[in-house]
C-alpha positions in Angstrom: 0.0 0.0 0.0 1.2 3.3 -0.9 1.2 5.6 2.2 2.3 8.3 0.3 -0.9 8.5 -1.4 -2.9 7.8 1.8 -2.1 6.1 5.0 -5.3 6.0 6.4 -6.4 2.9 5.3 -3.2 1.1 6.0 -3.3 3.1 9.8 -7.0 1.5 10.2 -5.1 -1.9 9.7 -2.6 -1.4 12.1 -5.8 0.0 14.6 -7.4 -3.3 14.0 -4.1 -5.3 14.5 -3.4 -3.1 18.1 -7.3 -4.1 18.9 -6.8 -8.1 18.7 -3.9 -7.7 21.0 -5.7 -5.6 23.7 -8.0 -7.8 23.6 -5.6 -10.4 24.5 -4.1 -8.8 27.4 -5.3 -9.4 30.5 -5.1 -7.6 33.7 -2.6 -9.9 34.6 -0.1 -9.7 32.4 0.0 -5.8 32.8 3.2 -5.8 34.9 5.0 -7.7 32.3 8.0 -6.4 30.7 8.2 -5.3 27.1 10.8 -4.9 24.5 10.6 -1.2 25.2 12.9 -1.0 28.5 10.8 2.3 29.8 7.3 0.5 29.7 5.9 -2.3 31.5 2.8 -3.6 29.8 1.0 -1.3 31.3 3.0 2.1 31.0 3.0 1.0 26.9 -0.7 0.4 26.6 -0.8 4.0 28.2 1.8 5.3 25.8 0.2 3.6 22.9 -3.4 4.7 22.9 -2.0 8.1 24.1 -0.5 8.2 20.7 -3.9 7.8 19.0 -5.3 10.6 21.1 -2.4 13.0 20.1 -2.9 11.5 16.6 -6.4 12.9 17.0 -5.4 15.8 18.1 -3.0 16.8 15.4 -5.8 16.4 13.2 -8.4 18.7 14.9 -5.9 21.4 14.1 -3.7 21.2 17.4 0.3 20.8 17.8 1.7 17.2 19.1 3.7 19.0 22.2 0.0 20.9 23.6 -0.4 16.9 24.8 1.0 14.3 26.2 1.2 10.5 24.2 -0.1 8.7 27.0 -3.4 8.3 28.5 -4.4 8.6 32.2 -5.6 5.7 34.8 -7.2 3.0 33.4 -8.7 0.1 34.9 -7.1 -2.8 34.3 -9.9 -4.1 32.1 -10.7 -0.9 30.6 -7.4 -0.6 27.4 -10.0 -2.3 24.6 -12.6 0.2 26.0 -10.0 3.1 25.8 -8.6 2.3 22.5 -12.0 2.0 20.9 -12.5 5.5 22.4 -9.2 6.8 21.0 -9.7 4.8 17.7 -13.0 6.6 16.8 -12.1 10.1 17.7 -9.0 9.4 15.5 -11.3 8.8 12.6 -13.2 11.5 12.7 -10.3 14.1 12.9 -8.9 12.7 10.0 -12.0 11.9 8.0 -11.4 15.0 5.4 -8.9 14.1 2.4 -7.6 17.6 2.5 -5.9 17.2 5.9 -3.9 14.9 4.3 -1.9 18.3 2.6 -2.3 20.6 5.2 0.2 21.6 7.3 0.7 19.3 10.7 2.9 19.8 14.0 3.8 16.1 14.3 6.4 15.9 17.4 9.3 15.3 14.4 8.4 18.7 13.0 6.0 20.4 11.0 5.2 17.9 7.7 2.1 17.2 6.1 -0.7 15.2 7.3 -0.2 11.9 5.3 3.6 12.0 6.7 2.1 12.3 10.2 -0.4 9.3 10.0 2.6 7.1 8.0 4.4 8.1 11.1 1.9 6.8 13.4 1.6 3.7 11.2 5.2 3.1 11.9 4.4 3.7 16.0 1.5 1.7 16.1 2.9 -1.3 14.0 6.5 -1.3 15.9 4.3 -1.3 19.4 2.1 -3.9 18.2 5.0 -6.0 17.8 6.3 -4.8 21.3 3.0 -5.7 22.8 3.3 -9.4 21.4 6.4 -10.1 22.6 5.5 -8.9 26.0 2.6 -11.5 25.7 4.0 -14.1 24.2 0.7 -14.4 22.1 0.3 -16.8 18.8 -1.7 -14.4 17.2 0.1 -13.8 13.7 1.3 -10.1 13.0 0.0 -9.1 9.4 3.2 -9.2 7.3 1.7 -6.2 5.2 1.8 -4.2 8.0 5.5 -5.0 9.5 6.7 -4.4 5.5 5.1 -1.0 5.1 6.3 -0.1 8.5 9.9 -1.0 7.6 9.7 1.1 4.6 8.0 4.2 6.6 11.1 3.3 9.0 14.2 3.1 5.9 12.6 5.9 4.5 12.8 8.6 7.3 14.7 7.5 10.1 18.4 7.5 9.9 20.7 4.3 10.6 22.6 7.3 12.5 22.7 9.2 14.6 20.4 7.2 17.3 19.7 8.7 20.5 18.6 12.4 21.3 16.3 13.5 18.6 16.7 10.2 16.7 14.4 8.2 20.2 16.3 4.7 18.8 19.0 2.4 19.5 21.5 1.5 17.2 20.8 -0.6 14.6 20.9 -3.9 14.6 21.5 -7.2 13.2 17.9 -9.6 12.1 18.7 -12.9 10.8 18.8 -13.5 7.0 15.7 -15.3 7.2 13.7 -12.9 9.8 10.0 -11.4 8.9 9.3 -7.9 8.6 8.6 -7.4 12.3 11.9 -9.1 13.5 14.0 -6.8 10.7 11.8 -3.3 12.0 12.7 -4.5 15.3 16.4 -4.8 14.8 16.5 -1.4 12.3 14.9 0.2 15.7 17.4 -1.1 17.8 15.0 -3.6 19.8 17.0 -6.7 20.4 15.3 -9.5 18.2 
């Protein structure tokens, strides 16, 4: 899918992908660890649907920094509850084609509002992938997604610097053989 063109179909996939896994997690796998060393389970659910409010946000017409990517208390059953929340108010603000050219204050700068969705298509597919290895689920990642995310990643994030501006580690090695996921992961600096 070309998310140059629009990547609000392929950011609805990625919505629907980050749902199945909510659903998954329980309240007591919450304190697990994830792949992201700052977040428990928890702190990264918190972080995650955050990011589709500020998504939101950025599409009624309002700059990234003005809020926070994370969401406040929830109760421990409540994340498919709060994502459906933050999914529909994320569709609405970017229902109208024409925000897809106007001018957006995504938190890597002002771009327009296709690069800010493909950039939360790139968030929300890396943390999906964060979120299943904190689970340990079998649910299968959509390959479509991990490929289009590694191309949003190639495309506009730098193999270095990492660190500062640049909120990665170093690069590094997947296995010849790995999926899209495990190759995002690595180019992130997650260690696969």
């Amino acid at each position: 899918m070309d998310t140059a063109q629009d990547p609000r179909p392929l950011y609805q996939l990625a919505l629907d992908q980050l749902e199945k896994l909510i659903a998954e997690t329980g309240p007591e796998n919450l304190d697990r660890p994830t792949p992201c060393p700052a977040y428990d389970l928890r702190a990264l659910l918190s972080h995650v649907v955050g990011g589709v409010h500020r998504l939101a946000y950025m599409g009624e017409g309002g700059r990234c920094e003005d809020v926070v990517a994370a969401t406040g208390e929830q109760p421990d059953d409540g994340w498919p509850a709060a994502l459906g929340r933050a999914r529909a108010r994320v569709t609405t603000a970017w229902a109208e084609d024409a925000k897809l050219d106007r001018p957006t204050f995504a938190p890597w700068g002002e771009v327009p509002g296709r690069a800010a969705v493909g950039g939360y298509v790139l968030e929300t597919v890396t943390h999906a992938w964060d979120i299943a290895r904190a689970l340990d689920t079998t649910l299968p990642l959509d390959e479509r997604l991990g490929e289009a995310a590694l191309g949003i990643a190639l495309a506009v994030l730098p193999a270095e610097p990492r660190g500062g501006a640049v909120p990665f580690g170093p690069v590094r090695p997947a296995p010849a053989d790995a999926d899209a996921y495990t190759r995002l992961a690595a180019y992130l600096g997650r260690e696969v």
